[in-house]
C-alpha positions, 0 to 999 in steps of 0.5 A: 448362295442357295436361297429359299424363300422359308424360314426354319421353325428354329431361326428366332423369329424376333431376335434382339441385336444389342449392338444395333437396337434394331430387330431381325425377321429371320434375315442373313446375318451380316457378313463375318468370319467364324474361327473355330478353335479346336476344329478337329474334335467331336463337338466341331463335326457331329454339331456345330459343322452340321449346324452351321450347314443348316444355316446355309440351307435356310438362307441364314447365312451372309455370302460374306462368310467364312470358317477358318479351323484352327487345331494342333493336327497336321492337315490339308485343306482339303482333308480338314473340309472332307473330316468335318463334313464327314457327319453331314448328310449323304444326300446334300453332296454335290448340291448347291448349298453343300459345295457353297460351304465346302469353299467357305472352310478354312484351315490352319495348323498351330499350338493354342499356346504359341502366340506365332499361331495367333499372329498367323491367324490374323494374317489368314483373316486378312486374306479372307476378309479381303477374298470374301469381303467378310468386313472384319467381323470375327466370332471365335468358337472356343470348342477347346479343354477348359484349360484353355478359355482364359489364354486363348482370349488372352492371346487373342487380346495380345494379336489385336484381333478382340479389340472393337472399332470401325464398326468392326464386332469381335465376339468369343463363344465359350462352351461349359464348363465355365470353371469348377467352383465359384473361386474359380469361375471368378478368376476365369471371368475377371481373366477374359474381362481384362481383354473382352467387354461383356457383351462380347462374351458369349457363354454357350449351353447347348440346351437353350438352343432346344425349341421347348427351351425357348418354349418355356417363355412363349408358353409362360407369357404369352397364354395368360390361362398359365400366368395367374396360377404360376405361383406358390398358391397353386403350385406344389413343387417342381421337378426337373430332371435330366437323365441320360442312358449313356455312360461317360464313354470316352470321357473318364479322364476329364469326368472324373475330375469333375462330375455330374454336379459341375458337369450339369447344375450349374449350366443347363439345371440353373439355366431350365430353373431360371426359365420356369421361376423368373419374372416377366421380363420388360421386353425380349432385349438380351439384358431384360431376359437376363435380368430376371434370370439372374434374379431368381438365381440370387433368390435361391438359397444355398444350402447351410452344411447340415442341410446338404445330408438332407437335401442332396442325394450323389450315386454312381453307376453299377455295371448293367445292361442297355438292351443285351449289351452289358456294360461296365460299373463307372470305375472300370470305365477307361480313365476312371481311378479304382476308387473313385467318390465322383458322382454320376448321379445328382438329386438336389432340393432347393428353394428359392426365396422370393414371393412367388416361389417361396415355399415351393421345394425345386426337385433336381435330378441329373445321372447318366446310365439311367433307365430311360432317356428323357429331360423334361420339366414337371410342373405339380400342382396342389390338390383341391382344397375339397374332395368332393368326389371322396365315395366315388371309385377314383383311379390315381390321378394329379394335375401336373404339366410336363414340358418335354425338352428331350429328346420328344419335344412337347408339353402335356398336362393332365387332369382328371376326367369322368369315365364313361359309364352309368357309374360315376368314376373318375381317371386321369387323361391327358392332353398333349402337344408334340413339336414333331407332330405339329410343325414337322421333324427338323433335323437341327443339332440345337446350335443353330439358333445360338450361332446365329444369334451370336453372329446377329449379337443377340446374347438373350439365350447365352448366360452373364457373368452374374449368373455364371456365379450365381449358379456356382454361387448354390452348387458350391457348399454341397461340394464342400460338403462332399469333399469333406465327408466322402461317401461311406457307401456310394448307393449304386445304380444300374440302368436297368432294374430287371430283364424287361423294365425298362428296355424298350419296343422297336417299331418300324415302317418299312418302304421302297422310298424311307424307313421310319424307326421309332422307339416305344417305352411300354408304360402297361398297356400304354406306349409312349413315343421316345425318339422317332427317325426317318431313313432313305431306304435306297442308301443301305443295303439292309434293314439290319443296318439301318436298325443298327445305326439307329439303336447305336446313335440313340442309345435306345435299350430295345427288348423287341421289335415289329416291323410293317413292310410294304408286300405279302410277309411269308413264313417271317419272310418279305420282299421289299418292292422297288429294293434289293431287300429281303427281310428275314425276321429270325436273322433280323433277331439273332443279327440285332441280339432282340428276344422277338421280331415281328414281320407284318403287313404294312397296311395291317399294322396301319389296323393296329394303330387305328385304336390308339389315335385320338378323335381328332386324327379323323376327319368324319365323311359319315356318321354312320351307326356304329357297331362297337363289336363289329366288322372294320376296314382300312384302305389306303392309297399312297405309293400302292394301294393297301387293304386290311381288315379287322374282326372282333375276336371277342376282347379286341378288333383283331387286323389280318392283311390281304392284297385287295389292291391288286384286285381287277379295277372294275370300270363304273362307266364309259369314261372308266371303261375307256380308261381301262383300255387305255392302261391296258396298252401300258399294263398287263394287268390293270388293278385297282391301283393302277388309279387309285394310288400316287402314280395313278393320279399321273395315270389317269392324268396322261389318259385325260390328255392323250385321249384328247378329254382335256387339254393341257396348257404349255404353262402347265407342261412346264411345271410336270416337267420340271415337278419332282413329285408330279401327283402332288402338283396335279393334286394341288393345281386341282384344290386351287382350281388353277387347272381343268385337267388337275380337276378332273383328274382329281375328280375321278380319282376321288370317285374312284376311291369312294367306290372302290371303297364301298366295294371294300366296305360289302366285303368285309361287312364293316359296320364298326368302321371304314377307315381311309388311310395314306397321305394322299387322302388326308391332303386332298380333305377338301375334295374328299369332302366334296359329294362326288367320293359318298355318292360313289361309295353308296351307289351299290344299288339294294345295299345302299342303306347297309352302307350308309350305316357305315361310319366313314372315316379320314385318318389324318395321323399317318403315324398310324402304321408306325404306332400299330408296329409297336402295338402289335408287340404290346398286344401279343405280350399281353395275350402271351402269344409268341410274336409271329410273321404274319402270312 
């Protein structure tokens, strides 16, 4: 089996075995099989097939392992292993990781209902536990109708195949919804207890799987700044909401028997409350964690009959729009009765009665075909008891603390703050945490952790039967409310409130190697990032298809798009290098159905961005004086070297773009010169970034050691040859001073940026900034830092002193170009200029 020495940021980093009382860091689980019921459907393709594959390539895996598939559909072997790894991605084929779990999947045809289909299952068992030595330890995956939980366990039962013994574990996962009133709930639970122990059982919600879900015990108890004003003292009230842009699809069969109450509130609402209001518990053992959980859903209060009229809302969906795509009211969906009360829209207050919560209401929300698509967690705090500041100009402002779970990860909280200025006004900022922004994407479905625990038998993220009822326990007098007093009028709701509220803005980074795509919400003259992907370029044949994937997976409502590409932009025109592409913004509108599209300079979209970073994504090189109103430049070397420009045009520092980065390279001295004749031999036409971009490092590189000025050890040949990205290994053996000709290789490339960059500097007079973008000199800070880059940048003779009035700056977010797309889009909005293709 492949194995890497990493731990994905997902794995839990202490997870409890109840069965065992021992501790696991991150280590393979042991060997098993999983049996899939239902394997054929949606839910067993697009996200527990993906996730397991991500255990495989994080080593969480045993060798010993197997996925046996059981469904009604007729299929081979081989068909069942190409329709489930149909969602996995494209460039995993064919790797060691991919064909290791193609021979681990397993199939078998039969009806839930025939007990022959269970004695069947067993002998497939046997075989696999005697071919891949899996030690009779089974997980069984119920991704099946609900209807079939209780006699798939009972069938199980009479099989033999739940019964515990020899050390050998048998434990069932079961997916929502976990009955449709308490009644039933009860019945379901004493049903599968008959056969099962509870600590086989398993009651899965995707949603805790999520890493600001398991967060939300991290943030609470393990920061005491949090934990002493977590309380009714401080805190006002508390909102969770959980609002989807999509309708039911193809689910209006089965939704209309259910709804959004039982569909959301008793799973993932009760199981995100419990987290924010429970207790510290004694210790992260399953039981514990579950223990307090359990304590705050008894303590919630269900509502008496008269309270439910006012303490719970129930709409359901009109017909509307989602970008251009109009789309049809809930009870034109296909499955849907004409008539239909089910609500797609829930709003619920509670309270839960106990000492730290009493008096605090809990804000529930939950519907589908909602403006914008985000769950998150919001936290109010009360006012101060004294307006001090009660004659000073103030700009609206509170002190909340919102935990973002999806679909951005992150936790943010504002407060109020002093605005700059003689005069004493105070406005609302904000600090914020994203996970992508710290720890990187992860391309993870949400299930990985909750398997892989199952398979460890740590059960603290699945929910106990006490707190299945419990949840049923507050949601059941509200249905019985509703049942009996249907709703005279259903309010309607639509998920867009006029032509342009709530649609979105695309932003895009267009290169040879990856598409980076990205969805801005317009908040007035504010972006906030709402999903983000990235794409290898060189697997589509076309912008248009990449855009259309995106928008259909995401379900993102998008008004307008911008895009930076990598090349000169002619008349809405660009060639992408090292692509088959042409991208033609007036056929990317009218293809993608978008009211505008803007098409420019990569680098000059970078300009844009450089006003909404914060202060720390720069690292300072040059105080400078800065010239608030004055001229600024941006260069980066990454792949190319790019160049860009910003003037103030009397509101703003408006960015154009140029091409300075084929400019003639101009030798500095001998060494230089001698370089230059040696690029020459390879080059036509040798220009700045020939030296000063990623291939250029491997340029100077082979000059050094062809021309004999340093040598290069056979340890060190090994490595090139064997390096996927070759710059990064010579820039990383030069940090670490583990090779002579890695250091001076990244010394001359770091003296040729300072003063290529000061030659940049003199041309475009820029004394409100010099900005260094690209990821090449955000990693390599420490030799940037090193006197070698200021020296070359101020060693311009008699101006000298003009540059060293320069402030000189490092950008560290290299998600400048991809914010600067989208604020392209917002300042030609503002400005009421139509969108244009930059020249």
């Amino acid at each position: 089996m492949l194995r890497q020495d990493h731990r994905p940021a997902m794995a839990t980093a202490v997870a409890s075995n109840q069965d065992e009382q021992t501790l696991h860091f991150g280590r393979a689980a042991g060997p098993c099989a999983m049996v899939l019921f239902g394997a054929s459907g949606d839910l067993t393709k697009r996200k527990l097939v993906p996730a397991l594959f991500n255990l495989v390539k994080a080593s969480l895996l045993p060798n010993n392992f197997a996925i046996l598939g059981i469904a009604v559909d007729q299929l081979s072997e081989e068909q069942f292993r190409s329709q489930v790894t149909s969602f996995l991605p494209a460039e995993d084929r064919g790797t060691d990781a991919w064909n290791w779990f193609q021979q681990r999947l397993y199939y078998q045809s039969g009806d839930f209902g025939d007990p022959a289909t269970f004695a069947t299952i067993g002998l497939r068992l046997g075989q696999i536990d005697e071919q891949l030595n899996t030690g009779g330890n089974y997980l069984f995956y119920l991704a099946t109708s609900p209807k079939f939980f209780g006699s798939i366990v009972e069938k199980l039962g009479s099989a033999e195949l739940a019964r515990q013994e020899n050390g050998r574990w048998r434990r069932i996962i079961i997916e929502k919804p976990f009955g449709n009133d308490l009644d039933s709930a009860q019945a379901l639970n004493r049903q599968i207890k008959a056969v099962l122990g509870e600590n086989q059982i398993y009651r899965i919600d995707h949603y805790l799987g999520k890493e600001t879900v398991q967060n939300i015990l991290v943030f609470r108890f393990d920061n005491s700044i949090f934990e002493p004003i977590w309380n009714r003292r401080y805190i006002d009230h508390v909102q969770i909401t959980n609002a989807e842009t999509v309708g039911v699809e193809q689910r209006g069969g089965y939704f209309d028997t259910a709804g959004t109450l039982r569909d959301m509130v008793p799973n993932h609402v009760m199981q995100l409350l419990s987290l924010v209001a429970m207790e510290s518990p004694v210790s992260f053992q399953a039981d514990a964690v579950r223990d307090e959980q359990a304590k705050v859903l008894h303590a919630m209060q269900p509502l008496a009959s008269e309270d439910v009229l006012q303490c719970s809302v129930r709409g359901q969906y009109a017909d509307g729009f989602r970008g251009e795509e109009h789309f049809p009211a809930y009870r034109l969906e296909p499955g849907v009765a004409p008539e239909s009360r089910t609500e797609t829209f829930v709003a619920l207050k509670l309270n839960i009665d106990n000492w730290r919560w009493v008096g605090v209401p809990f804000y529930v929300r939950t519907g589908k075909r909602l403006a914008k698509r985000h769950t998150e967690i919001t936290i109010q705090f009360k006012k101060t008891p004294f307006v001090l500041f009660r004659n000073a100009p103030v700009k609206k402002h509170s002190n909340q603390l919102v935990i973002q779970i999806h679909p951005v990860e992150g936790i943010s909280l504002s407060f109020g703050a002093k605005i700059p200025g003689p005069i004493l006004r105070v406005g609302s900022v904000d600090m914020s945490f994203e996970y992508s922004k710290y720890f990187g994407e992860a391309a993870y479905t949400g299930y990985e952790v909750l398997l892989y625990d199952c398979m460890i038998g740590d059960a603290t993220l699945f929910q106990r039967a006490d707190m299945v009822e419990a949840g049923w326990n507050v949601v059941d007098p509200v249905l019985d409310v509703w049942k009996a007093l249907p709703p005279r009028k259903f309010p309607k709701y639509a998920g867009r409130a006029g032509v342009e509220d709530h649609r979105m803005i695309l932003a895009g980074d267009i290169g040879g190697t990856r598409t980076r795509l990205a969805a801005f919400q317009t908040e007035g003259s504010k972006l906030q990032l709402v999903v983000e992907k990235t794409f290898k370029s060189q697997q589509y044949d076309g912008l248009q298809k990449i855009i259309s994937t995106f928008v259909k997976t995401e379900g993102i409502p998008v008004h307008s798009a911008c895009f930076g590409v990598a090349g000169p932009v002619r008349g809405g025109k660009s060639k992408i290098s090292n692509l088959p592409w042409t991208i033609d913004s007036r056929e990317l509108g009218a293809q993608l159905k978008l009211g505008t599209v803007g098409l420019i300079n990569d680098l000059e979209a970078y300009a844009y961005g450089i006003d909404a970073l914060e202060s720390k994504d720069f690292v300072t090189l040059s105080d400078g004086v800065e010239d608030a109103e004055g001229n600024r430049v941006v260069i980066a070397a990454r792949t190319g070297l790019g160049v860009a420009g910003l003037y103030w045009d009397g509101f703003r520092h408006h960015p154009f773009p140029c091409e300075g980065g084929h400019a003639d390279f101009a030798p500095k001295n001998d060494l230089e010169s001698e370089m230059t004749q040696y690029l020459r031999k390879k080059y036509d036409h040798v220009s700045c970034e020939r030296i000063l971009s990623g291939p250029g490092i491997k340029n100077i590189y082979d000059f050094l050691r062809d021309a004999g000025k340093a040598e290069e050890p056979e340890w060190l040949q090994k490595q090139m040859a064997e390096a996927p990205d070759q710059p990064a290994l010579i820039s990383q053996l030069a940090l670490e001073k583990q090779s002579a000709i890695c250091d001076q290789t990244l010394n001359i490339f770091v003296g040729v940026y300072g003063s290529e960059t000061g030659n940049r500097a003199l041309n475009f007079m820029a004394n409100g900034g010099v900005f260094i973008g690209g990821s090449i000199a955000a990693k390599i800070v420490p030799r940037m830092k090193d006197p070698i880059f200021m020296n070359s940048f101020l060693n311009k003779g008699r101006m000298r002193s003009l540059l060293a009035d320069m402030p000189v700056k490092i950008v560290m977010n290299d998600d400048s170009g991809i914010i600067g797309a989208a604020q392209y889009t917002l300042i030609q909005k503002a400005f009421k200029n139509p969108i244009r293709a930059s020249a």
